[in-house]
N, C-alpha and C positions, 0 to 999 in steps of 0.2 A: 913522508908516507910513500912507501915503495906501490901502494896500490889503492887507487881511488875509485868508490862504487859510485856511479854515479843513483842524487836521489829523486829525480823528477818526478816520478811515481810519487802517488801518497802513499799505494799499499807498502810500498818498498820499503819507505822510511818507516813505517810503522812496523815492517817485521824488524826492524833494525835490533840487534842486542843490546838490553840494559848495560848501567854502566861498572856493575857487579860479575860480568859477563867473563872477561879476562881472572879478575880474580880467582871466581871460582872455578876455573880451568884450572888454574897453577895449584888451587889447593886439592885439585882433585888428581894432579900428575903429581903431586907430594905424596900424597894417601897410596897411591898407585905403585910407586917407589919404594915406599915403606912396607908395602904388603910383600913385593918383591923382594927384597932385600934379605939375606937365607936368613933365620932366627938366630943365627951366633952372632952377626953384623947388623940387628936393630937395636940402634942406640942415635943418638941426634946429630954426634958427630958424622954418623959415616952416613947417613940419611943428607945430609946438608954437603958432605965432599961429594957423595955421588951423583945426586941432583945438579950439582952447580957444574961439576963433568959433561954432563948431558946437555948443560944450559950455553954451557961454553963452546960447547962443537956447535948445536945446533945456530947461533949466531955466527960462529967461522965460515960453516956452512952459505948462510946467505948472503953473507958480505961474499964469499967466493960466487954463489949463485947468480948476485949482482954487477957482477964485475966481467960474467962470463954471458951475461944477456944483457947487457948495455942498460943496468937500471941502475940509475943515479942512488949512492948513498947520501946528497945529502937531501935536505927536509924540501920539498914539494913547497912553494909560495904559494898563498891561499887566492883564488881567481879573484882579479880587480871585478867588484857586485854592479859599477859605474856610480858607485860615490867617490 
């Protein structure tokens, strides 16, 4: 995890997003895409090449991002709880 909120707070945790939250971002940057997309190039094919374009930079991006502010790509160890 490149970035940990912490949750001490109870309101905190509570505003926290469901776990449908992510999903329904990516389906709404599909839809989004789709809309965009000129009308002679909506079809699933070039909806799914252009999308995955977009998905592909923006992850180069942050692994470049990471590497250029010293944030660890790999997975964050969960804090020893003291069990």
């Amino acid at each position: 995890m490149l970035f940990e909120i912490p949750l001490s707070d109870s309101e905190m945790a509570d505003s926290r997003p469901g776990p449908h939250t992510v999903d329904q971002m990516i389906r709404t940057s599909v839809s989004m895409c789709w809309m965009l997309l000129p009308k002679d190039r909506r079809n699933v094919q070039e909806l799914i090449t252009e999308f995955q374009r977009i998905v592909d930079r923006v992850l180069n991006d942050l692994r470049e991002d990471a590497k250029h502010f010293g944030i660890s790509a790999e997975p964050v160890p969960p804090e020893n709880s003291g069990q």
